[in-house]
C-alpha positions in Angstrom: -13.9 25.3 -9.0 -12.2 23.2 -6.3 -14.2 20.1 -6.9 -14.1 20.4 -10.8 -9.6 20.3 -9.7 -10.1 17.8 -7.2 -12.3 15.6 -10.1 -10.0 16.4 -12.8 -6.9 14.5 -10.6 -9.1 11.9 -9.7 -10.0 11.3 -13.6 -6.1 11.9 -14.3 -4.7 9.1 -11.2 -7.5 6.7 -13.1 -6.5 7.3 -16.3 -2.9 7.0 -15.7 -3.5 3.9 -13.0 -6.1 1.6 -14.9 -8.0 2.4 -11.6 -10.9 2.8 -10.7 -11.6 5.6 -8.2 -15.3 5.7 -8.2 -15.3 6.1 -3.8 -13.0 9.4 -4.6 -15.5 11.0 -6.8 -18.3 10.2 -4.8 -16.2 11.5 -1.8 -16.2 15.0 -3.5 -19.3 15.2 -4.4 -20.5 15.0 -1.0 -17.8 16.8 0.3 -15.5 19.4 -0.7 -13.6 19.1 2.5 -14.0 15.1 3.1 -12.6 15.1 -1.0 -9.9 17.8 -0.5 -8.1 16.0 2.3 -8.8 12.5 0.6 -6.7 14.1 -1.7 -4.5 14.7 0.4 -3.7 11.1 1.7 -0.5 10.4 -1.3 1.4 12.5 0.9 1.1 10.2 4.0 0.5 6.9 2.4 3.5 7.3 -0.4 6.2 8.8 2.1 9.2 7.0 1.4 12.0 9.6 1.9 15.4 7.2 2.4 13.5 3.6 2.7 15.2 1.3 0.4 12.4 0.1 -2.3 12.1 -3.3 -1.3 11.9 -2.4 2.5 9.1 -0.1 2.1 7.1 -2.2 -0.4 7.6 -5.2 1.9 6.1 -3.0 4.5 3.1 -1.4 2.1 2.4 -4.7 0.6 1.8 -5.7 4.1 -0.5 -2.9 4.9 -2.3 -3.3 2.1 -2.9 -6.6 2.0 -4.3 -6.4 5.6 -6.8 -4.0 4.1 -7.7 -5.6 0.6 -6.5 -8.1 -1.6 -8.3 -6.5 -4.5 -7.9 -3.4 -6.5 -5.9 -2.0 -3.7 -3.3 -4.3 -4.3 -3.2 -4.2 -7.5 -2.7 -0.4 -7.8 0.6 -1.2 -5.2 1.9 -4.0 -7.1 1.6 -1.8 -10.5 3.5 1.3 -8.5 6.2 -0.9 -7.3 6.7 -2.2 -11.0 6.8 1.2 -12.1 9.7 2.7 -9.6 11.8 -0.1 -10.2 10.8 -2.9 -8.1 11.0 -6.7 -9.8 8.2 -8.7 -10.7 9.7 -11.4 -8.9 9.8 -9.5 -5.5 6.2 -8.5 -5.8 4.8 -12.0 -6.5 6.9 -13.2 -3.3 5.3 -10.4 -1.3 1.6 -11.4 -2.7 2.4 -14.8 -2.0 3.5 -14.0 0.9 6.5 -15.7 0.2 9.1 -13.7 2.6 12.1 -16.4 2.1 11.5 -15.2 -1.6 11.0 -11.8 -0.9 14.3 -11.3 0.4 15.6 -9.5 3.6 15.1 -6.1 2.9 11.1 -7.0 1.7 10.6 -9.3 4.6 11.7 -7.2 6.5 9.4 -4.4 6.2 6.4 -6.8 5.6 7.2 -8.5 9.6 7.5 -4.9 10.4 4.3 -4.2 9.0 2.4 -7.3 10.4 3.6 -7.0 13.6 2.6 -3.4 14.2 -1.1 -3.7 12.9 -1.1 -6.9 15.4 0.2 -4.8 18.2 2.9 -8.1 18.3 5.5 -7.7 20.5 7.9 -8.4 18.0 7.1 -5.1 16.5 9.5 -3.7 19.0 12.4 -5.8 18.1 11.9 -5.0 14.5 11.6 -1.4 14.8 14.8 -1.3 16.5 16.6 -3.2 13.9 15.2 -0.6 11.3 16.3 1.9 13.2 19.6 1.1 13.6 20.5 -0.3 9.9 18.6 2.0 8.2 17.9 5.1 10.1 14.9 7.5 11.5 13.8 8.7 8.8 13.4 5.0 7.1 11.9 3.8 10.6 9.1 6.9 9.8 8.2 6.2 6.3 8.1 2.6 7.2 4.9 3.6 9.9 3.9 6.1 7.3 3.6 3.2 4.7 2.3 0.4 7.2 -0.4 3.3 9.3 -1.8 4.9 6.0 -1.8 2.3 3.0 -4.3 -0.1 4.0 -5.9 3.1 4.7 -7.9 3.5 1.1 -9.3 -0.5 0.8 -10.9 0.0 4.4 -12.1 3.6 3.4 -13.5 1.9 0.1 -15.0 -1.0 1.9 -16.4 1.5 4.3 -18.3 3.5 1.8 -19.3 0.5 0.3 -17.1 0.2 -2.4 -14.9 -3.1 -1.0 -14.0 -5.5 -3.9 -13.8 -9.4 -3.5 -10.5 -11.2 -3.8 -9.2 -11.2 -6.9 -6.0 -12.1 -8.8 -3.1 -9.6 -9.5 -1.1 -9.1 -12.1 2.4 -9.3 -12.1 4.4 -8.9 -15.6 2.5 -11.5 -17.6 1.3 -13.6 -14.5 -1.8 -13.6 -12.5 -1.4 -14.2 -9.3 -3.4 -15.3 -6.2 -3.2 -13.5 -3.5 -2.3 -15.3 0.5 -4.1 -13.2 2.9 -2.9 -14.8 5.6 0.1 -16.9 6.9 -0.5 -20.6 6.9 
């Protein structure tokens, strides 16, 4: 009975994503408890308690870019566009574009970057967080940057990884910068 639930949300996020979630199923399949807390992981990875949108996204986008530029991303970007978030703020943060971005998104993107590069600017910029926008932010900022690039390296892990691909933003594709230049 549990995996026929945990199958039936998996089928449900697809349906209602355009995603596909193959890794998830074949998760539960072998295991009920690997697949139950898999399940799990929305609760980590889409903590975003008092994080202004564009803060956290900048910081998510970041997190999962590090991990994917494929259907990963493109599940983010479509999120983002559905809570609100413009279509020009997510190309800038595909493109990498921070001046675009804005401050809030670059923000949280350097926040991001510098914490998976264990860059001592990570310091500074958790301390500015902290003080213009509060603990709580400051977690759901580490929540976001620890535990979203979290499902492309599980998926590339099980052997599920996608190549590079475009995104789509609005009516646009767009290519993705993996790295700064």
């Amino acid at each position: 009975m549990l995996k026929w639930l945990m199958h039936f949300g998996t089928r449900q996020m697809e349906k209602t994503t355009n995603y596909d979630a193959s890794y998830m199923h074949e998760a539960i399949d072998v295991s009920t408890a690997a697949g139950f807390k898999l399940s799990l992981l929305p609760l980590l990875s889409q903590h975003k308690e008092d994080a202004p949108l564009p803060l956290w996204y900048g910081a998510a986008m970041a997190s999962v870019l590090e991990g994917d530029c494929g259907p990963c991303a493109q599940l983010m970007v479509d999120q983002g566009l559905k809570q609100g978030v413009s279509p020009k703020l997510m190309r800038a943060l595909v493109a990498r574009d921070l001046t675009a971005a804005g401050e809030e998104a670059s923000l949280g993107f350097r926040y991001a970057e510098a914490v998976m590069a264990d860059d001592i600017e990570a310091e500074t910029l958790r301390e500015e967080i902290q003080k213009r926008y509060g603990e709580r932010t400051l977690i759901a900022l580490a929540f976001a940057t620890a535990f979203c690039r979290t499902y492309p390296v599980l998926k590339r892990g099980l052997g599920h990884g996608a190549a590079c691909q475009k995104i789509k933003i609005g009516d646009n594709m767009e290519s993705v910068v993996k790295h700064a230049a």
